[in-house]
DRENLUM-963150 format. One record per residue (C-alpha): x negated, z negated, y negated; residue in three letters. Coordinates in Angstrom, 1 decimal. Layout:
BEGIN
east, up, north, r
X, Z, Y, ALA $
...
// end
This chain:
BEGIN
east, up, north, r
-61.0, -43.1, 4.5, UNK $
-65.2, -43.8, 5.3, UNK $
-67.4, -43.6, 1.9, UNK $
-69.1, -40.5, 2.8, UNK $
-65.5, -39.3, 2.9, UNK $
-65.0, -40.7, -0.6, UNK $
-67.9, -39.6, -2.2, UNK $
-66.6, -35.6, -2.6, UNK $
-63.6, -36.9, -4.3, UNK $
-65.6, -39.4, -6.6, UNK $
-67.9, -36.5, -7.8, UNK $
-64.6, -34.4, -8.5, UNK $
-63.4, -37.2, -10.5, UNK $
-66.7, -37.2, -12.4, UNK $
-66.4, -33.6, -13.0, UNK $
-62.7, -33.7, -14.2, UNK $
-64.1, -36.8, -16.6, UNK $
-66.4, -34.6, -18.3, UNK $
-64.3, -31.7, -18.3, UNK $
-61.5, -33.8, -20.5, UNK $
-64.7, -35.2, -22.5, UNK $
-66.1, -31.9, -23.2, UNK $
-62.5, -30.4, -24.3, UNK $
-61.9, -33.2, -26.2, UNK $
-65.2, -33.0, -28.2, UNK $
-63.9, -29.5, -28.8, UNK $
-61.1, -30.9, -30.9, UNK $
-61.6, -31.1, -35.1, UNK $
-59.8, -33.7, -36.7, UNK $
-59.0, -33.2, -40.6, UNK $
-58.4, -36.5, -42.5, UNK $
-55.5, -36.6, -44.8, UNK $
-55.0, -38.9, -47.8, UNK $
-51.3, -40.1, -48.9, UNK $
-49.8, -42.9, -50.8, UNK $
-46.9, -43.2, -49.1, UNK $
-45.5, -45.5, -46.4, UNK $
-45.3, -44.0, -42.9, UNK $
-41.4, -44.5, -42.8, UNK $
-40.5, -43.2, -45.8, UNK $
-39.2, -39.7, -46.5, UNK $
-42.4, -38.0, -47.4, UNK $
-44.3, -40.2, -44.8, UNK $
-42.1, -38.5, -42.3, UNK $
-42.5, -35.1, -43.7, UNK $
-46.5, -35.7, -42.8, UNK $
-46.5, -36.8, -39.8, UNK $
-44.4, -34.1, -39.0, UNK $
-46.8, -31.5, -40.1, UNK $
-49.5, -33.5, -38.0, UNK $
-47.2, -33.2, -35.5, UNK $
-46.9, -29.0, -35.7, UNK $
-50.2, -28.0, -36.1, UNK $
-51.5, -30.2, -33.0, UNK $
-48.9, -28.2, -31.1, UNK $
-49.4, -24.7, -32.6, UNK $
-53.3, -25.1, -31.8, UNK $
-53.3, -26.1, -28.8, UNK $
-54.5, -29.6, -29.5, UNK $
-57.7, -28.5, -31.0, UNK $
-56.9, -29.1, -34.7, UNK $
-55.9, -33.1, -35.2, UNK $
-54.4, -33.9, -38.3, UNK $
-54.8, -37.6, -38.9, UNK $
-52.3, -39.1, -41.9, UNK $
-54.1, -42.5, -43.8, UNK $
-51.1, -43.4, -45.7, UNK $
-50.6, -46.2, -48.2, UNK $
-53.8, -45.0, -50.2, UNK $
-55.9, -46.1, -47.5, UNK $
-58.6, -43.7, -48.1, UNK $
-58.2, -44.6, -52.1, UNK $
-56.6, -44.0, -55.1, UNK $
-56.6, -40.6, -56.4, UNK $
-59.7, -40.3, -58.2, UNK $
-61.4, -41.1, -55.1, UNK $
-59.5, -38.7, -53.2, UNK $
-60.1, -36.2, -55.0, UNK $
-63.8, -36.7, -54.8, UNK $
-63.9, -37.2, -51.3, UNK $
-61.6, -34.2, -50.8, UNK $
-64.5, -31.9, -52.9, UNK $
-67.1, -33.6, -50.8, UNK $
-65.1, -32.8, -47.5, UNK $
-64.8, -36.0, -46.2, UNK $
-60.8, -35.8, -46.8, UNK $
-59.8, -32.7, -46.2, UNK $
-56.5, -32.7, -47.3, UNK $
-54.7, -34.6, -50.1, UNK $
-50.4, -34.4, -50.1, UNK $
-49.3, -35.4, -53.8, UNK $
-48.6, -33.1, -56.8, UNK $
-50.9, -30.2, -57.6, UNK $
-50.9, -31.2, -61.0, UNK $
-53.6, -33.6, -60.0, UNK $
-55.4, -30.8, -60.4, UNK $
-55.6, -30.5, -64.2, UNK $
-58.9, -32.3, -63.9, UNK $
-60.3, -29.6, -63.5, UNK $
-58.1, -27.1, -64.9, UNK $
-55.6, -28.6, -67.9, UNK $
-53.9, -25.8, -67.8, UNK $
-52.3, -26.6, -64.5, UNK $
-50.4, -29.1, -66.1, UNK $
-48.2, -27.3, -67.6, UNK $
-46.7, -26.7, -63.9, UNK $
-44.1, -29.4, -64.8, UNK $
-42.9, -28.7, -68.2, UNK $
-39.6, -30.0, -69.4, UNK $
-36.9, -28.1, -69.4, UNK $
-38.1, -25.0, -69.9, UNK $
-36.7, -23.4, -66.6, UNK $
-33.0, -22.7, -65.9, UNK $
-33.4, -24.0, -62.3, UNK $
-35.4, -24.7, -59.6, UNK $
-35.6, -20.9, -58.0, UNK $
-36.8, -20.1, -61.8, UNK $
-39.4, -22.3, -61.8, UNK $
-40.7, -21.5, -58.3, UNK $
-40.8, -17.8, -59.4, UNK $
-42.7, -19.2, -62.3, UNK $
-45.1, -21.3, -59.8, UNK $
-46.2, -18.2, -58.0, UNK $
-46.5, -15.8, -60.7, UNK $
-49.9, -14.4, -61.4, UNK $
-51.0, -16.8, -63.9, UNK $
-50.2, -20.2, -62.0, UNK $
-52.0, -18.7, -59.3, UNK $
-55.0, -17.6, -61.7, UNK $
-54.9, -21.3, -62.5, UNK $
-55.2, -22.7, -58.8, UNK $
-57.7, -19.6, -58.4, UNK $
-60.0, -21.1, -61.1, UNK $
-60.1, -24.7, -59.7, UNK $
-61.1, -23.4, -56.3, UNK $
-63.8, -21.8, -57.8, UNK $
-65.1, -24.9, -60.1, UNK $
-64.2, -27.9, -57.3, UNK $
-63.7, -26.4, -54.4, UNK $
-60.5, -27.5, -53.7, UNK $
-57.7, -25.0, -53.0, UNK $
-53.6, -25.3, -52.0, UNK $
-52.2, -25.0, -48.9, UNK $
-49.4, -22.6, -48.9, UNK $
-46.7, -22.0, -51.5, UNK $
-47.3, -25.3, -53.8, UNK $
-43.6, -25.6, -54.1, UNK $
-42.4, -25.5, -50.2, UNK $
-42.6, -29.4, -49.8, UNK $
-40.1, -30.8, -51.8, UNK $
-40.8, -34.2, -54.1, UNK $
-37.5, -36.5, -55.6, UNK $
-35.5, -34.5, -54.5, UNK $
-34.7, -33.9, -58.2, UNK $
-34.9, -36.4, -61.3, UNK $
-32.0, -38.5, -63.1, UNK $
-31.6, -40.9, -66.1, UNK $
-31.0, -44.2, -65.6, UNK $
-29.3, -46.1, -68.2, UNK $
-27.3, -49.1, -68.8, UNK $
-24.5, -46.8, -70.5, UNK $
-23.1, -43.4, -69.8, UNK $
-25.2, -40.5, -70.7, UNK $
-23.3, -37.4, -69.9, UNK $
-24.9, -35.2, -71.9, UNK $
-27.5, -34.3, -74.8, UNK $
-25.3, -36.1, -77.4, UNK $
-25.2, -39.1, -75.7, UNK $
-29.7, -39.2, -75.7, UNK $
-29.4, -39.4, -79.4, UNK $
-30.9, -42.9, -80.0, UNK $
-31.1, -44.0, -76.6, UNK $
-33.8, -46.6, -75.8, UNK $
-35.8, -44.3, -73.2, UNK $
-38.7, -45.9, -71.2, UNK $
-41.4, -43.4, -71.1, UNK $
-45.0, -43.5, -69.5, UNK $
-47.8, -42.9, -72.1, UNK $
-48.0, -39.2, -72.3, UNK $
-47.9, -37.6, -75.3, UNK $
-46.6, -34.6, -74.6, UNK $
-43.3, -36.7, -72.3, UNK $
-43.2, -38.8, -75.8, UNK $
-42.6, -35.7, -78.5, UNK $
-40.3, -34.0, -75.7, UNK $
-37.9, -36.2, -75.7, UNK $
-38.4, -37.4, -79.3, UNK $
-37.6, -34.1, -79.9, UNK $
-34.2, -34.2, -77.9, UNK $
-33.1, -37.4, -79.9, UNK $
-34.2, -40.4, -77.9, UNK $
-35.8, -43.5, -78.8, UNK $
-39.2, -43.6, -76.6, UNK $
-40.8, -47.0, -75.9, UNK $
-44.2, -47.0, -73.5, UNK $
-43.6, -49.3, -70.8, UNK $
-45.2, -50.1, -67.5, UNK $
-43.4, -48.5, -64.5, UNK $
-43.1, -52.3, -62.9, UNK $
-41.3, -53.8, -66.2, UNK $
-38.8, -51.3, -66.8, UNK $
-36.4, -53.5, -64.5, UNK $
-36.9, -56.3, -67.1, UNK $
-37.0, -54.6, -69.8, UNK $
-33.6, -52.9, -69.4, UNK $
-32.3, -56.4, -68.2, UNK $
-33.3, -57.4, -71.8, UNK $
-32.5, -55.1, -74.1, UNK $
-35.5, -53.8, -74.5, UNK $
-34.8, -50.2, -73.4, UNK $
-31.3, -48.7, -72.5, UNK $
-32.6, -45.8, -69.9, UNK $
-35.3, -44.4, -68.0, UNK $
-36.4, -41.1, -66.2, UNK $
-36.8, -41.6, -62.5, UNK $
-37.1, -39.0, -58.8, UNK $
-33.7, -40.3, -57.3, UNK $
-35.4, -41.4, -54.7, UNK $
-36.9, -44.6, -56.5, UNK $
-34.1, -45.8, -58.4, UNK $
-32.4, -47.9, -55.3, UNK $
-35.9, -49.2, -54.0, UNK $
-37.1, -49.9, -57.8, UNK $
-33.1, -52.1, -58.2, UNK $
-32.6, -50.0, -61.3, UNK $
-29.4, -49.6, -60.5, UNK $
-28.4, -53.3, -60.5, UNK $
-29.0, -53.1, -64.3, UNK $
-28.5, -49.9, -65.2, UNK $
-25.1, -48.3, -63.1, UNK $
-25.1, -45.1, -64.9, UNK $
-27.3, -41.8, -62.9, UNK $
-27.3, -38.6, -64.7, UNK $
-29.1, -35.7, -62.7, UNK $
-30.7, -33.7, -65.3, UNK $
-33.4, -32.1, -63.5, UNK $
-36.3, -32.9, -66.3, UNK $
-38.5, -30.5, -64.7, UNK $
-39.2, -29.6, -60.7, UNK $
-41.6, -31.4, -58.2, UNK $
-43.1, -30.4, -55.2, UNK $
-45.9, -31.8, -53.0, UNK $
-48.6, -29.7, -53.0, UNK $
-51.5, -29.7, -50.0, UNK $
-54.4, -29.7, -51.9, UNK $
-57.5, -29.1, -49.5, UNK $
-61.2, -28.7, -49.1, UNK $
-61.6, -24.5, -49.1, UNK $
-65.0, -24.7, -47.7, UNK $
-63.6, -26.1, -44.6, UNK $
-60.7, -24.4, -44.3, UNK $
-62.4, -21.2, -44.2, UNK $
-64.6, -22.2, -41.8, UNK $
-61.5, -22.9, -39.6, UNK $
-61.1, -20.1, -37.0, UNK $
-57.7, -18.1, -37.8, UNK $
-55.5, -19.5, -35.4, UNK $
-56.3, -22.8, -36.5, UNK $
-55.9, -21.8, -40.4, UNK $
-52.8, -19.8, -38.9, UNK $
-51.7, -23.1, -37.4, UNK $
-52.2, -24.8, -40.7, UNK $
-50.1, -22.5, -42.7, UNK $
-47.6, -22.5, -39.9, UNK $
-46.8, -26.4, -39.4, UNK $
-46.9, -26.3, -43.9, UNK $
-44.5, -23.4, -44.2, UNK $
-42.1, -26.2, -41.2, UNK $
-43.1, -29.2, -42.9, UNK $
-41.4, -27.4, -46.4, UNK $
-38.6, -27.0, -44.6, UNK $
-38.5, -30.2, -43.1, UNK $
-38.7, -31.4, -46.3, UNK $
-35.2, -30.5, -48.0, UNK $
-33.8, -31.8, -45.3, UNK $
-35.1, -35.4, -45.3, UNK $
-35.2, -35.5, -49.0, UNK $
-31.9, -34.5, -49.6, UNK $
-30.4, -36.5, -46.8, UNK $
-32.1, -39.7, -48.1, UNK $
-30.7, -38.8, -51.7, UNK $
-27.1, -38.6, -50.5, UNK $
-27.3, -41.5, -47.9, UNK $
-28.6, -44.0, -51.2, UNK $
-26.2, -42.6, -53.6, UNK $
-23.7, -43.1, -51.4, UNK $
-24.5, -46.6, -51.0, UNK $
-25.2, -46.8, -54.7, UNK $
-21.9, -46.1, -55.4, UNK $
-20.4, -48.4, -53.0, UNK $
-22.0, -51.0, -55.6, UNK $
-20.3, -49.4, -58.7, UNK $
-22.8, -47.0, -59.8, UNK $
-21.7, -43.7, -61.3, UNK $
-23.7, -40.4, -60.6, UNK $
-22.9, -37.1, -62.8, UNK $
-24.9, -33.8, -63.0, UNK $
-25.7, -33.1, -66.9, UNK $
-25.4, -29.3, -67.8, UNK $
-29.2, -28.9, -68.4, UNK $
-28.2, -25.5, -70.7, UNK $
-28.4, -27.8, -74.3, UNK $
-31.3, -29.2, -73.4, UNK $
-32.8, -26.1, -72.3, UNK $
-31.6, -24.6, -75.6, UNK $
-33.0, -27.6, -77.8, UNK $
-36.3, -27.1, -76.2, UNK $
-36.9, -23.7, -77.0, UNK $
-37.7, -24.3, -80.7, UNK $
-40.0, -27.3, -79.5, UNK $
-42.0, -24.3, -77.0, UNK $
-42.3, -21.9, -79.9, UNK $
-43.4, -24.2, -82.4, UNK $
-46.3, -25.1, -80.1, UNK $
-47.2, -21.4, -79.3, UNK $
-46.9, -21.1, -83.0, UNK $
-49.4, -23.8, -83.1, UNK $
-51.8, -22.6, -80.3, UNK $
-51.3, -25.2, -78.1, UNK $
-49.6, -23.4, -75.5, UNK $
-51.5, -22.1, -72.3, UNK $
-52.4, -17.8, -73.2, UNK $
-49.3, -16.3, -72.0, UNK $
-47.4, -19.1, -70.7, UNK $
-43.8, -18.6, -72.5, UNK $
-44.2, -15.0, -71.6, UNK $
-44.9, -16.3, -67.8, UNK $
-41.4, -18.1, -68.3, UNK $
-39.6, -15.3, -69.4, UNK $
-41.1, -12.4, -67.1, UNK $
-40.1, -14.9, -63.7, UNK $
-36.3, -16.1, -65.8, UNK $
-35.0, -13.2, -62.7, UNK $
-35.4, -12.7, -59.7, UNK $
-37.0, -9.2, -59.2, UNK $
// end
């Protein structure tokens, strides 16, 4: 072929070039903030929500995952995500209490007969009057149902001995985080609280030092608890869910089928999620138990029951959000 021959197709190539660079510039890429590994459960369940709303808009909305707290701890996340430089932020809602304390509330200790209860609860009028009033003051808004993308999958107790029910907490050296509110709850139902570091509660167990601790049953094989403590009681403390906090300024300035896409690929990713997380769950207690660990489910009822009094006395007390118990007991059915 001569070069005046190749010249028509050279200037086609050109034009296709900046056709693809042009479509390309087209394409808005949100940034979203994580702390956890790529290959780990909930590292999956991002990507895969990347994954959908690239497909379901065309490839003109790119969500990019910075895992491993890349982009910061979450202070900084959060201030980056009011600023709009991160645009979303995966981990739980109740982050959120910064600006609204009331929101904290979201994972109170067994206070709800089961996890449908305290969905119901999630997405009754007040929780969402919560959320409402943080937009407002930050700017920053969920994505979606905040429970869809499940977190744990549920909690346990890990102890060096059997604990098979609320008789057997009475006394029991129980690790707890300092929070005073985690400290009189289980005060309240008979256990001995220490404050520990998350990292030394291997040790300290090893040693004496404290008999049990609270953990998502997803962390107890990766943390070794279970080399010193063989005993996993699922007791469902209280529910978690990863919510998909975002910037609402730039989410409404999305157009509809890319906000559509959004809400799409979070309402999949949900799903997605109780099947990873479960799967996970069973895959290490299964190997857990191959070592000698034994895993019961507690009957939550008693501790349920104990707790009531503990709620009361605090609305008694006025420390209780305004209406909260009676949130509890309007969502206790399904309507």
């Amino acid at each position: 072929m001569t070069a005046i021959a190749r010249r028509p197709l050279a200037a086609l190539a050109g034009l296709l070039a900046v056709g693809l660079a042009v479509g390309a510039a087209h394409a808005e890429t949100w940034r979203m903030a994580s702390k956890m590994p790529p290959d780990s459960p909930e590292g999956k369940v991002f990507q895969f929500f990347a994954d959908k709303v690239a497909e379901y808009s065309n490839g003109e909305l790119e969500v990019k995952v910075f895992p491993n707290e890349q982009l910061g701890k979450t202070d900084a996340v959060m201030e980056q995500m009011q600023l709009g430089t991160v645009h979303l932020y995966a981990e739980g809602s109740t982050y959120m209490d910064k600006w609204v304390p009331d929101i904290s509330w979201v994972s109170a200790a067994f206070i709800f007969d089961d996890r449908d209860h305290w969905v119901r609860f999630v997405n009754s009028d007040l929780v969402k009057g919560w959320y409402a009033e943080a937009a407002e003051q930050a700017g920053v808004e969920m994505l979606g149902d905040p429970t869809a993308v499940l977190r744990g999958p549920y909690r346990v107790m890990v102890s060096n001995k059997p604990v098979e029910g609320l008789d057997d907490v009475q006394g029991l050296k129980l690790r707890m985080h300092p929070d005073k509110l985690a400290h009189a709850i289980w005060t309240h139902l008979g256990a001995d609280v220490k404050t520990l570091a998350w990292t030394d509660v291997y040790q300290a167990i090893d040693k004496g030092i404290v008999e049990a601790v609270n953990s998502p049953i997803a962390l107890v094989e990766s943390m070794r608890f279970d080399e010193v403590a063989p005993h996993i009681a699922r007791h469902d403390e209280y529910y978690q869910s990863i919510g998909f906090m975002m910037n609402k300024e730039a989410f409404d300035a999305l157009p509809q089928q890319h906000r559509e896409a959004l809400l799409r690929a979070y309402a999949e990713a949900g799903d997605q999620s109780f099947e990873v997380m479960n799967a996970a769950a069973d895959a290490s207690i299964a190997r857990m138990k191959e070592r000698g660990v034994t895993f019961v489910d507690l009957d939550r009822q008693p501790f349920v029951e104990s707790m009531q009094a503990f709620y009361m006395d605090m609305e008694a007390k006025g420390e209780l959000p305004e209406g909260f118990l009676e949130a509890v007991e309007s969502t206790r059915n399904a309507s």
